[in-house]
N, C-alpha and C positions, 0 to 999 in steps of 0.2 A: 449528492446533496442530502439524502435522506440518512445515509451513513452519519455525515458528519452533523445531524440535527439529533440522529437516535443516541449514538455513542459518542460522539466528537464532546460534545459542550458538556454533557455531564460528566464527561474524567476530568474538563477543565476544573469542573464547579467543586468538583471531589478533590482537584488536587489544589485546587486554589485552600477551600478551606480547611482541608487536612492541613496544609503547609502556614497558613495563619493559626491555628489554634495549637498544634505542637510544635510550631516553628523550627520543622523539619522536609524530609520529603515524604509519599504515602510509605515506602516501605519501611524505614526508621521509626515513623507513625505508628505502623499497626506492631511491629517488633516493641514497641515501648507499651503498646496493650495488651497484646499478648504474643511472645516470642514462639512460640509454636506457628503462630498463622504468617509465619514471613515469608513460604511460598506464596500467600495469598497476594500479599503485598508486590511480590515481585512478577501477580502474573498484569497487572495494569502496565505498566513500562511494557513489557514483552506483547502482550495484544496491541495494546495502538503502536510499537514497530511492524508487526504481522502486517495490521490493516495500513501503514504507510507504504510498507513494500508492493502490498498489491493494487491500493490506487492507484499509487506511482505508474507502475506498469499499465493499467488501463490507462492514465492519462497520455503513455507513451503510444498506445494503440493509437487512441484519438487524436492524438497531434498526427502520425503517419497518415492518418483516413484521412484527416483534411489536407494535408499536403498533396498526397497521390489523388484527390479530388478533384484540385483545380485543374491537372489536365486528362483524369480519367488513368493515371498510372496502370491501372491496372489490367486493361485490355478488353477483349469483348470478353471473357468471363471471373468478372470477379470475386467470386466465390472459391475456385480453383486456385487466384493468387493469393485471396487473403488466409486460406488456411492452408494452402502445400506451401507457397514461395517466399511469404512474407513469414508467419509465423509455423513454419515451419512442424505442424500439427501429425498425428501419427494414436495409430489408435492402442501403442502399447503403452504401458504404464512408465516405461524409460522415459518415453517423452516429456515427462516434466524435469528432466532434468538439463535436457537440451537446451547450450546456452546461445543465442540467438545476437551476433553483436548489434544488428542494427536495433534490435528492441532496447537493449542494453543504452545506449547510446541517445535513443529518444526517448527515455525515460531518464536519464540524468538532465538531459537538454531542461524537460519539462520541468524536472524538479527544483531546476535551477533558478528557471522561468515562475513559474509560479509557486516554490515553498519557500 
């Protein structure tokens, strides 16, 4: 919630009126001000994808935490399953690249469900 109040509303509010006053998108925008800043332009579109991808996936965490809640999925030690068995956690740096289908899966679910 604090995300999408810090950074959410204000790219709307940027891209709402960028896109009424040069009645284009923000990167066409700032390339028609000045064509040297069109990486700048292009890092808006590319951070709020970043921050989509990674709500996303915490809202697929918290959809599985409350499902495996209702009957205690996870046994007497849950700390053990939510970061060996479910996500799958590892203390080398490879492990962010470990693709995990059922996270995969309940983060489309979510996405589906609520974006």
């Amino acid at each position: 919630m604090v995300a999408i109040l810090v950074l959410a509303i204000p790219f709307i509010i940027l891209e709402y009126g960028v896109g009424y006053n040069y009645q284009s998108s923000f990167t066409k925008a700032i390339v028609k001000l000045k064509p040297k800043f069109e990486v700048y332009g292009w890092m808006l579109p590319v951070v709020v994808f970043i921050m989509t991808v990674y709500y996303s996936t915490i809202i697929g965490w918290d959809g599985t935490y409350m499902f495996l809640s209702f009957f205690k999925g996870w046994g007497p030690d849950p700390n053990t399953f939510l970061n060996v068995n479910l996500l799958q956690s590892t203390d080398s740096l490879s492990g962010i690249f470990n693709f995990i289908p059922f996270i995969a899966v309940s983060c489309l679910s979510d996405g589906l469900l609520f974006g």
